[in-house]
Backbone as CSV, one residue per row, in Angstrom:
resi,resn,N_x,N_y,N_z,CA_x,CA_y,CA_z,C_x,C_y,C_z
1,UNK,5.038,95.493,80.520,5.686,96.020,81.709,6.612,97.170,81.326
2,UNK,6.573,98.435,82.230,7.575,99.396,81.835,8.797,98.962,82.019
3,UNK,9.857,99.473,81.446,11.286,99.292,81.887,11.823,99.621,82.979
4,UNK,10.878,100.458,83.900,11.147,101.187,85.313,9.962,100.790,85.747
5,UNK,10.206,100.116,87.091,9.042,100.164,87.992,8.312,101.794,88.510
6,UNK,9.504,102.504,88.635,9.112,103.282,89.013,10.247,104.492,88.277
7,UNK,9.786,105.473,87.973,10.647,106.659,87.218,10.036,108.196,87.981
8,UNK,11.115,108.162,88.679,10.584,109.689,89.041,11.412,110.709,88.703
9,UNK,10.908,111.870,88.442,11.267,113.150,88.018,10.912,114.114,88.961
10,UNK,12.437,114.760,88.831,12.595,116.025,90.197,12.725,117.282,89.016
11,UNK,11.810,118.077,89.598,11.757,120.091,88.847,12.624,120.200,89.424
12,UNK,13.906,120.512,88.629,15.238,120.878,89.298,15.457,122.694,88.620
13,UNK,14.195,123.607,87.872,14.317,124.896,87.474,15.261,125.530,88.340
14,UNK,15.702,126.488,87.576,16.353,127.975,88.427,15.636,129.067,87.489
15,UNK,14.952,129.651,88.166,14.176,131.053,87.966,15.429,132.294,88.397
16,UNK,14.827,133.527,88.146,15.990,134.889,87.834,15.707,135.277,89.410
17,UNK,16.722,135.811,90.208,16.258,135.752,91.504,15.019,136.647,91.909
18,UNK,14.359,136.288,92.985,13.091,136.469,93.131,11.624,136.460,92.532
19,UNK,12.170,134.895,92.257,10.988,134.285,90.826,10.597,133.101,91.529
20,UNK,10.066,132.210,92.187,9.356,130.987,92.959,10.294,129.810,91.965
21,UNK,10.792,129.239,92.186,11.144,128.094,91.468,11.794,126.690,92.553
22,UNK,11.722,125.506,92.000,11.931,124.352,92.658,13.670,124.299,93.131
23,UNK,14.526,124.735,92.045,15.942,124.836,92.370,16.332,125.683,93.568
24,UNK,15.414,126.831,93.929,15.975,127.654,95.135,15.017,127.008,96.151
25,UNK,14.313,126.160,96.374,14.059,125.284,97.291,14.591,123.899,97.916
26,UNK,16.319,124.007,97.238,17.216,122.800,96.998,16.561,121.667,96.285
27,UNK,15.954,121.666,95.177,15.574,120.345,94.426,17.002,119.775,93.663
28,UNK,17.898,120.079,93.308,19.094,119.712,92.650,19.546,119.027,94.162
29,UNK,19.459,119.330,95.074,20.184,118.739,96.571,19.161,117.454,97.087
30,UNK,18.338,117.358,96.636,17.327,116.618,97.241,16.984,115.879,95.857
31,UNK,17.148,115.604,94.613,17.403,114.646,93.508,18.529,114.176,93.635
32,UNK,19.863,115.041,93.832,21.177,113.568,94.368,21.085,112.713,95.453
33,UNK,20.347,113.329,96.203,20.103,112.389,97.705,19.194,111.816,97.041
34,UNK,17.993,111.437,97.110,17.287,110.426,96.380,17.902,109.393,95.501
35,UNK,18.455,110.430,94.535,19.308,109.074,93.839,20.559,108.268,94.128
36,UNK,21.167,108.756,95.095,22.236,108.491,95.530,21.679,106.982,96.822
37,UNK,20.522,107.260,97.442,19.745,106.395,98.325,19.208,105.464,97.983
38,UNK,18.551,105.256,96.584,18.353,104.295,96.028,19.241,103.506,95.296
39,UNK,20.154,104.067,94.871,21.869,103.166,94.902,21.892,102.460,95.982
40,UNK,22.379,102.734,97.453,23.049,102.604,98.293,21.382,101.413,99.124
41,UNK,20.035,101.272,98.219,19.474,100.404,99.180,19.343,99.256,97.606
42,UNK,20.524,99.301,97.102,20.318,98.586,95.977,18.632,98.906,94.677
43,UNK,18.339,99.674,94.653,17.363,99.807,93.892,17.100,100.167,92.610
44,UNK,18.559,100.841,91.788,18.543,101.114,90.709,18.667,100.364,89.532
45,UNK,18.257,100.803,88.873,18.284,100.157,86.860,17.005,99.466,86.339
46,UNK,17.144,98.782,85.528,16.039,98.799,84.786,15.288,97.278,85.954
47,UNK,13.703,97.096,85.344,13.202,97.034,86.109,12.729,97.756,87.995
48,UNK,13.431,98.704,88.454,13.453,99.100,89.356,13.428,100.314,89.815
49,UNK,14.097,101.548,89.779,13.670,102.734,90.330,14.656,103.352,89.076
50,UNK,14.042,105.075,88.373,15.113,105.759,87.977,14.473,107.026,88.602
51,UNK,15.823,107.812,88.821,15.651,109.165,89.610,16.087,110.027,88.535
52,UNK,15.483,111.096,87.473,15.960,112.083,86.502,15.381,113.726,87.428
53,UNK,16.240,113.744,86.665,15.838,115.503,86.282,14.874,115.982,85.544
54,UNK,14.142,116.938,85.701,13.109,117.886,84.859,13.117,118.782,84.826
55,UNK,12.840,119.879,83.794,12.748,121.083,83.516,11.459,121.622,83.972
56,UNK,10.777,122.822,84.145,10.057,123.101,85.002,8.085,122.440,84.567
57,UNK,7.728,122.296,85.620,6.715,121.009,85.737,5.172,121.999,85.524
58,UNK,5.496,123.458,86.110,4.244,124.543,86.322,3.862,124.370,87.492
59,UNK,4.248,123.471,88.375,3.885,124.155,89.625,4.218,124.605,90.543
60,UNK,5.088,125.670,90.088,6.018,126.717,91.008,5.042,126.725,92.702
61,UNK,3.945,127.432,92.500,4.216,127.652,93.786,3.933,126.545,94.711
62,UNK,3.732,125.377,94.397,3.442,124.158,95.624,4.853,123.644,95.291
63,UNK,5.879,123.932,94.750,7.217,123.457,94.828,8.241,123.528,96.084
64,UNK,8.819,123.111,96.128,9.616,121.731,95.116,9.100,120.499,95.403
65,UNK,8.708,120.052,93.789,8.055,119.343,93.088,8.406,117.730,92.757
66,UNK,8.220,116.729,92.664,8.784,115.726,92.169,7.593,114.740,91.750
67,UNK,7.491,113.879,90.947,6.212,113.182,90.410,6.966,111.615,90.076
68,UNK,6.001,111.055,90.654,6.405,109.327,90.145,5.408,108.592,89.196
69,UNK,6.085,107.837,88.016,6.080,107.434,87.247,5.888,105.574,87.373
70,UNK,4.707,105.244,87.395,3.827,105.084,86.194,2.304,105.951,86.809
71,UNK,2.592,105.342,88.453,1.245,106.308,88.890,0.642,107.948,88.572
72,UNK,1.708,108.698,88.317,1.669,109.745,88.054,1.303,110.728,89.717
73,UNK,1.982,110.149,90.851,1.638,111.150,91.753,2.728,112.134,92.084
74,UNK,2.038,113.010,92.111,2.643,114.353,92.806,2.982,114.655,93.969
75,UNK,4.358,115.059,94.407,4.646,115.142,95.626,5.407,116.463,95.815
76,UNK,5.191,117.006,96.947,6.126,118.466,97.276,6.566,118.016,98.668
77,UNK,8.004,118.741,98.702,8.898,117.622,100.043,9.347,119.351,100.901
78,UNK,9.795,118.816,101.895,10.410,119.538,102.253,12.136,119.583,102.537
79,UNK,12.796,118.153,102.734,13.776,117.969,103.130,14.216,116.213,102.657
80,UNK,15.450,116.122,103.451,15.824,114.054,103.386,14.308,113.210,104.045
81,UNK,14.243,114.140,105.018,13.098,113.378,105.987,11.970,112.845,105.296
82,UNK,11.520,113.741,103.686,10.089,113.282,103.201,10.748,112.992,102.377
83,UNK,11.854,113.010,101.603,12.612,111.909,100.520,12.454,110.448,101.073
84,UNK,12.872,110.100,102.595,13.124,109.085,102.213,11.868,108.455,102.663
85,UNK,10.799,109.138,103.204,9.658,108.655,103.124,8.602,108.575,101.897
86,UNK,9.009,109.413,101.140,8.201,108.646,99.913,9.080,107.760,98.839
87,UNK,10.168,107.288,99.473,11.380,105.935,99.062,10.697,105.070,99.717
88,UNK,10.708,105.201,100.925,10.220,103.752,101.813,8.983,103.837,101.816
89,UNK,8.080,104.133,101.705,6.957,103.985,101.789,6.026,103.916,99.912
90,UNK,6.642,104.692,99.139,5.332,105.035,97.979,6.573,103.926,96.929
91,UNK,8.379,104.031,96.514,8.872,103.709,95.760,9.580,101.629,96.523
92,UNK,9.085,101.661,97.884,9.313,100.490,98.260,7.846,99.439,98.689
93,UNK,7.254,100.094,98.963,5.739,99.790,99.890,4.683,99.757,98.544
94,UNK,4.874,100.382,98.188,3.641,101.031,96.716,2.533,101.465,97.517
95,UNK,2.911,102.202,98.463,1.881,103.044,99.386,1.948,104.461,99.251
96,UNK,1.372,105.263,98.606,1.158,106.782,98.640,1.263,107.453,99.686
97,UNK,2.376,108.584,100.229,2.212,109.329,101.036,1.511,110.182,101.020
98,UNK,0.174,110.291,101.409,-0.568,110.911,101.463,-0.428,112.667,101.918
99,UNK,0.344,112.864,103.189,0.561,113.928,103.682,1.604,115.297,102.710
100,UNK,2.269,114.522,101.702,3.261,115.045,100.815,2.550,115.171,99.328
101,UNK,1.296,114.685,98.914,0.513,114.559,97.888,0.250,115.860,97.457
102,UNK,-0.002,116.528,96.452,-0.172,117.990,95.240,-1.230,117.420,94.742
């Protein structure tokens, strides 16, 4: 068994301005909310959810980017609204949001 049910990683890059990157799409704003949400629904530490940071993933332009760990799926969000739907649904449900999928 992994030590994390689930480990996801947010592309939190900053590119030189007018370069495509996940950070000027608020990914640093939308990895504290995530992680800050899975605190607050009790979900963190071992056995259970970790929310990190990543350095850039390569896929600038379907960004901002985030990927969960062990499945390995890919997700591009737009806002809280598809954070906390792939919380409640893919990191609580073990159901893939399909509509947010890369």
């Amino acid at each position: 068994m992994s030590y994390y049910k689930h480990h996801v990683f947010f592309c939190t890059t900053q590119r030189e301005a007018g370069h495509i990157c996940c950070n000027a799409a608020g990914a640093s704003q939308m990895k504290d909310y995530a992680k800050d949400r899975i605190g607050e629904l009790g979900l963190k530490g071992p056995g259970q959810i970790r929310i990190n940071t990543a350095g850039c993933m390569d896929r600038c332009e379907q960004g901002p980017v985030m990927v969960v760990y062990p499945e390995g799926v890919w997700y591009s969000y737009k806002g809280k609204e598809d954070i906390d739907e792939i919380i409640n649904e893919h990191l609580v449900k073990g159901k893939v949001v399909e509509r947010l999928k890369i």
